[in-house]
C-alpha positions in Angstrom: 27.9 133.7 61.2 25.9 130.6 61.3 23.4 130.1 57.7 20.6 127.7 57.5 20.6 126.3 53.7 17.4 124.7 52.7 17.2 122.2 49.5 13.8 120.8 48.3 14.3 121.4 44.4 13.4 117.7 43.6 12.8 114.4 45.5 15.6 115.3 48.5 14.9 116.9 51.6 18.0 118.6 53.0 19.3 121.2 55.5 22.4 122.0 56.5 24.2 124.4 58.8 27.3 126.4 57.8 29.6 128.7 60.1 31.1 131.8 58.5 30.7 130.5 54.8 32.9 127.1 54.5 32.8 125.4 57.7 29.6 123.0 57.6 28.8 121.8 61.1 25.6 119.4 59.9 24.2 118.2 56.8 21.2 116.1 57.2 19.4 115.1 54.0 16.1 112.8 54.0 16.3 110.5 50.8 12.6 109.7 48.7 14.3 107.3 46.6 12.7 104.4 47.5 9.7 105.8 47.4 9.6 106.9 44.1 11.4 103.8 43.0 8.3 101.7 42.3 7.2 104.4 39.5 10.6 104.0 38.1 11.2 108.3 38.4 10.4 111.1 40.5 6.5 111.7 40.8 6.0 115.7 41.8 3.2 115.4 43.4 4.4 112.6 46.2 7.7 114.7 46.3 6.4 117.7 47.7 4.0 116.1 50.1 6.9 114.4 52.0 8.8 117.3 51.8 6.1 118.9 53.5 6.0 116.6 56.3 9.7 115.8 56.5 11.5 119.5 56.1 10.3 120.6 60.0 12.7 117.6 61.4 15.3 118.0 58.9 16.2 121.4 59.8 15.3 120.2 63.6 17.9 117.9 62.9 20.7 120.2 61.2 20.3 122.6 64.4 20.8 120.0 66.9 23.8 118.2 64.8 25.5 121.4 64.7 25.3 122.3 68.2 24.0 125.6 68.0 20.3 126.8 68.6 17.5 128.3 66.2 18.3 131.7 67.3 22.0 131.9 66.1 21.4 131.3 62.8 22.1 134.5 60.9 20.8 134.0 57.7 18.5 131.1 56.1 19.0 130.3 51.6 16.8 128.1 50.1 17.0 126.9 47.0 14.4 129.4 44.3 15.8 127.6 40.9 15.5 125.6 39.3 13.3 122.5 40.3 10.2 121.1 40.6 7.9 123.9 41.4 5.7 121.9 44.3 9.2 120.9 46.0 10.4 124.3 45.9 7.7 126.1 47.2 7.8 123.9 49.9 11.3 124.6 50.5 10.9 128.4 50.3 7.9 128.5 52.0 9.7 127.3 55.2 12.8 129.6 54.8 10.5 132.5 54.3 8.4 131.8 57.3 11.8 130.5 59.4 13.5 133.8 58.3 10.9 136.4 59.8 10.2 134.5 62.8 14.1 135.0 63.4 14.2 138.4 61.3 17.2 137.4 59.8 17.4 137.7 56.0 16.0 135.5 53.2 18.2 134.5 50.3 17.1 132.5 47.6 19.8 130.4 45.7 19.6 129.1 41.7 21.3 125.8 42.8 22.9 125.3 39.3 25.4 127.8 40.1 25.8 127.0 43.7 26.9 124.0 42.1 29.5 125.6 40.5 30.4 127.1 44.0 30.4 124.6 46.1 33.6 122.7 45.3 35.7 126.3 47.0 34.2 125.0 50.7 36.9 122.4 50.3 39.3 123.2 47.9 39.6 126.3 46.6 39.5 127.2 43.1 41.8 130.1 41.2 39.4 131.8 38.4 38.4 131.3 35.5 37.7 127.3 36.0 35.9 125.1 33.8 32.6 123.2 35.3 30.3 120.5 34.1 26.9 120.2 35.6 25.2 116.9 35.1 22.1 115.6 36.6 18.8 114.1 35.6 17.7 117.5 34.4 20.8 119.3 33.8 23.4 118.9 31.1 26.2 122.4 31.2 29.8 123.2 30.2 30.5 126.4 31.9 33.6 128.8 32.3 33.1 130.5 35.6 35.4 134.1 35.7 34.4 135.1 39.0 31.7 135.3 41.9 29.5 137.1 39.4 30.4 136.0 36.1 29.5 132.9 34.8 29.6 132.0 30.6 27.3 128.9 29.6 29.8 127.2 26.7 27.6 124.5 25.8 24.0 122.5 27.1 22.1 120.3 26.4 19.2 120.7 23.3 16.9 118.1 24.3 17.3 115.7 27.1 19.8 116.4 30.0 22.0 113.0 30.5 20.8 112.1 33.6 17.3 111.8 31.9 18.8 109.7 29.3 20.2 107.2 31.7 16.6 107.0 33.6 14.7 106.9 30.3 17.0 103.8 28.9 16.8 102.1 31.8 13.0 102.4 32.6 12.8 100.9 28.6 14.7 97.7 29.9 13.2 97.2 32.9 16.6 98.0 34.9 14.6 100.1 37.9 15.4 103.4 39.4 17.9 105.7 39.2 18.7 104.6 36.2 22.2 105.7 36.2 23.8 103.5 38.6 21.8 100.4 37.1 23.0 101.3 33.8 26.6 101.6 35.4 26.4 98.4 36.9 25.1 96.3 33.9 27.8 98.7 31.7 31.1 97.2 34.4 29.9 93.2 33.0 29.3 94.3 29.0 31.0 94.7 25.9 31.6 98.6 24.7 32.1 97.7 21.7 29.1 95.4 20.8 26.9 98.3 19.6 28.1 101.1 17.4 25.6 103.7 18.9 26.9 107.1 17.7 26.1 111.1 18.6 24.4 113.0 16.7 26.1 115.8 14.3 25.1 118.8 15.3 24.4 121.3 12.7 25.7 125.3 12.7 22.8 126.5 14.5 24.3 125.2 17.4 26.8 126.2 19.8 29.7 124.2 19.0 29.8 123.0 22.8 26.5 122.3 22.8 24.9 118.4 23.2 22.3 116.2 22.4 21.1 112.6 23.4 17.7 112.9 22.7 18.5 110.5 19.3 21.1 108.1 21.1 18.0 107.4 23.9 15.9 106.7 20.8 18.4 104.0 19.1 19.5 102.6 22.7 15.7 102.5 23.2 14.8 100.8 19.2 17.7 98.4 19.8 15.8 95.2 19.2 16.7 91.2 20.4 19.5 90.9 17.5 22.7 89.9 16.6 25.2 92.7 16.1 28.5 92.6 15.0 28.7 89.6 16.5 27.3 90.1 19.7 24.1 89.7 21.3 21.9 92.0 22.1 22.3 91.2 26.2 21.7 94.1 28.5 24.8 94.5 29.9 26.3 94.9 25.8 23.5 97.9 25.2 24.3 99.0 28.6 27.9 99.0 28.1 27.8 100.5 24.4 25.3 103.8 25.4 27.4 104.7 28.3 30.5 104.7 26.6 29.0 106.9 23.7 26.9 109.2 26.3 29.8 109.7 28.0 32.5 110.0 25.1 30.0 112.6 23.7 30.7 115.1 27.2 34.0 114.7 27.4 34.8 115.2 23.9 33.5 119.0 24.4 35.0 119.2 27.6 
């Protein structure tokens, strides 16, 4: 059976047609980055308006890449949760709409845990496995038992680390996403040259459980200075909160 998936959770516009559950025959995904890169983050409101204009040729697209036409698809998912709620409802909108026209079924999809999912198109995973989620608005250790049964070990309690990358890098003027300009500016700096630490979470929490919400603060404060030595260069602050941001996940994983 051929399924239409629809994704519009955020600033992406994608569709893509899979045959019998692993075997995707098109993928086509319509990029805003550039777009939004002058506001240095994802604006909502722009988001959903291209994805409003853009999602008819996407999925255009995905049919014709795939080889098949509009009326062998056999079910359309969209993602439902979580996003942005203008981009989703654009997203769903369509599918809803596409799905009757067709009168195949709807199904909407929480895209965290397709996520989790999505690596068993390609390789296939023996349960329980460990996943990580990260993204600008995600931050989750999960243990994943089966099809249905998915345990959240730890999260984030404040910003997700994706969001701690953009926010660092809007402070310094680095542009957007801010992860890869961090990364960049982190491969030509010292690690060392700032002892940024994590925070110590106290017993209220999960003991899996993250924050960065104070390391984007002192990253942010970090002032002009001389420390330890070092100077206060962008690729040393760069260099310093990535290797604590990071150390801090894969500590708990």
């Amino acid at each position: 059976m051929y399924v239409l998936g629809i994704e519009t959770s955020c600033d992406e516009c994608s569709a893509a047609i899979v045959e019998d559950g692993r075997n995707i025959l098109s993928n086509v995904i319509a990029t805003q980055i550039e777009l939004h890169r002058p506001f240095d983050g994802v604006v909502p409101e722009l988001a959903s308006r291209l994805h409003t204009e853009w999602i008819s040729q996407v999925v255009n697209a995905a049919v014709m890449q795939a080889g098949i036409r509009k009326e062998d698809i056999g079910a359309i998912a969209a993602t439902a949760k979580p996003g942005l709620l203008g981009s989703l409802l654009v997203g769903l909108n369509f599918a809803k709409g596409m799905a009757s026209v067709l009168d195949v079924p709807f199904i909407g999809i929480d895209h965290i845990r397709a996520h989790l999912y999505a690596p068993q198109i390609e390789h296939p995973l023996e349960y329980p496995y460990l996943g990580v989620l990260l993204s600008g608005g995600h931050t989750v250790i999960c243990r994943v038992d089966s099809y249905d049964s998915i345990e959240v070990l730890g999260t984030t309690v404040d910003d997700a680390i994706g969001e701690a990358f953009d926010k660092v890098a809007k402070h310094y003027g680095l542009g957007y996403p801010g992860g890869v300009m961090i990364d960049r500016l982190a491969q030509k700096g010292d690690p060392m040259a700032f002892k940024f630490s994590g925070p110590k979470m106290n017993s209220s929490y999960h003991p899996y459980d993250i924050s960065y919400s104070g390391l984007k603060t002192a990253v942010i404060n970090q002032l002009d200075i001389f420390s330890t030595g070092k100077p206060a260069t962008p690729e040393n602050i760069a260099a310093s909160f990535q290797r604590v941001a990071v150390g801090m996940l894969i500590k708990r994983v």
